[in-house]
C-alpha positions as CSV (number, residue, x, y, z in Angstrom):
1,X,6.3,-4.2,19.5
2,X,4.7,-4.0,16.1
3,X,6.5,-2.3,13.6
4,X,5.2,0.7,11.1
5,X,6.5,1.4,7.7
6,X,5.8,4.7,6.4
7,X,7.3,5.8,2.5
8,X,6.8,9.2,1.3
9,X,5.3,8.5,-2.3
10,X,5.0,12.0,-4.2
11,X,3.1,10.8,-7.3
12,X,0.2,8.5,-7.7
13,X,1.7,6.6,-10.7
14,X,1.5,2.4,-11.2
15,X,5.2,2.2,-11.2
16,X,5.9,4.9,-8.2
17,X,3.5,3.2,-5.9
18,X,4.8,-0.6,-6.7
19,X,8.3,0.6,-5.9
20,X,7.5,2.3,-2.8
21,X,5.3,-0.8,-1.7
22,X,7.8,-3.3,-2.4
23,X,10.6,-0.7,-0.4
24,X,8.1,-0.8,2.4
25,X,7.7,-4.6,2.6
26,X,11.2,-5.0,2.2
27,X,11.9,-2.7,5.4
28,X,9.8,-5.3,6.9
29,X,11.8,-8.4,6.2
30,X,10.3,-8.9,2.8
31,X,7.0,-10.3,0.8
32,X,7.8,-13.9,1.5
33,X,7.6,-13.6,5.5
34,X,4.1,-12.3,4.9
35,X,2.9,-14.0,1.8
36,X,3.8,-17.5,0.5
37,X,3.1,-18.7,-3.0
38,X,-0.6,-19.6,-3.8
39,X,-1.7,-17.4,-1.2
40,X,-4.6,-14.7,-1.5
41,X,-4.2,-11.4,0.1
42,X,-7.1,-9.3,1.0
43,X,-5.8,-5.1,0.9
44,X,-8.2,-2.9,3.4
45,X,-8.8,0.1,2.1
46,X,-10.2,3.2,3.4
47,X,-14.0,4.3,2.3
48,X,-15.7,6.2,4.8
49,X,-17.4,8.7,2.2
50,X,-17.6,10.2,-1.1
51,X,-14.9,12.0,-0.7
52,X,-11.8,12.9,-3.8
53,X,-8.7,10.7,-3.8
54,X,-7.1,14.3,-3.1
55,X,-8.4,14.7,0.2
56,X,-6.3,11.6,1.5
57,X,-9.2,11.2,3.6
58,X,-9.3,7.7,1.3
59,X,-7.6,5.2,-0.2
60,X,-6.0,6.2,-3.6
61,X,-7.3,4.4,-6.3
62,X,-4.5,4.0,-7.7
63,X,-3.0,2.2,-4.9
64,X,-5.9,-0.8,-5.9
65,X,-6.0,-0.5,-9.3
Protein backbone atom coordinates (compact mmCIF):
# COMPACT_ATOMS: atom_id res chain seq x y z
CA UNK A 1 0.00 0.00 0.00
CA UNK A 2 1.43 3.33 -0.99
CA UNK A 3 1.32 5.86 1.49
CA UNK A 4 -0.05 9.71 1.14
CA UNK A 5 1.10 12.63 3.10
CA UNK A 6 -1.18 15.45 3.08
CA UNK A 7 -0.10 18.93 5.37
CA UNK A 8 -2.43 21.77 5.63
CA UNK A 9 -0.11 24.83 4.68
CA UNK A 10 -2.15 28.13 5.23
CA UNK A 11 0.34 30.61 3.76
CA UNK A 12 2.45 30.47 0.64
CA UNK A 13 5.60 31.81 2.41
CA UNK A 14 9.51 30.18 1.62
CA UNK A 15 9.79 29.32 5.26
CA UNK A 16 6.01 27.94 5.79
CA UNK A 17 6.23 25.69 2.76
CA UNK A 18 9.97 24.25 3.62
CA UNK A 19 8.63 23.37 7.11
CA UNK A 20 5.60 21.71 6.05
CA UNK A 21 7.62 19.80 3.27
CA UNK A 22 10.23 18.57 5.44
CA UNK A 23 7.11 17.55 8.12
CA UNK A 24 5.68 15.70 5.19
CA UNK A 25 8.86 13.82 4.22
CA UNK A 26 9.51 13.14 7.66
CA UNK A 27 5.99 11.35 8.08
CA UNK A 28 7.35 9.32 5.47
CA UNK A 29 10.43 7.96 7.06
CA UNK A 30 12.57 10.92 6.12
CA UNK A 31 14.67 12.67 2.99
CA UNK A 32 17.43 10.23 3.22
CA UNK A 33 15.17 7.00 2.35
CA UNK A 34 14.17 8.93 -0.81
CA UNK A 35 17.24 11.01 -1.63
CA UNK A 36 20.90 10.25 -1.10
CA UNK A 37 23.63 12.75 -1.32
CA UNK A 38 24.70 13.79 -4.89
CA UNK A 39 21.48 12.88 -6.08
CA UNK A 40 19.15 15.12 -8.51
CA UNK A 41 15.50 15.27 -7.92
CA UNK A 42 13.11 16.25 -10.61
CA UNK A 43 9.64 18.03 -8.70
CA UNK A 44 6.34 17.53 -11.16
CA UNK A 45 4.40 20.17 -11.00
CA UNK A 46 0.98 20.89 -12.16
CA UNK A 47 0.48 23.24 -15.50
CA UNK A 48 -2.51 22.43 -17.35
CA UNK A 49 -3.44 26.19 -18.20
CA UNK A 50 -3.03 29.72 -17.61
CA UNK A 51 -4.66 29.67 -14.73
CA UNK A 52 -3.81 31.96 -11.08
CA UNK A 53 -1.80 30.23 -8.32
CA UNK A 54 -5.18 31.04 -6.43
CA UNK A 55 -7.20 28.72 -8.15
CA UNK A 56 -5.20 25.68 -6.84
CA UNK A 57 -5.95 24.31 -10.10
CA UNK A 58 -1.83 24.59 -10.25
CA UNK A 59 1.18 24.37 -8.70
CA UNK A 60 2.08 27.28 -6.38
CA UNK A 61 4.96 29.00 -7.44
CA UNK A 62 6.16 29.35 -4.56
CA UNK A 63 6.33 25.77 -3.84
CA UNK A 64 9.34 25.90 -6.99
CA UNK A 65 10.76 28.88 -6.44
Amino acid sequence: MKKVIICECTQYNPQLLEKKLNAGMALLGGWDKFVAPGMKVLLKVNLIGPKSPETAAITHPELVR
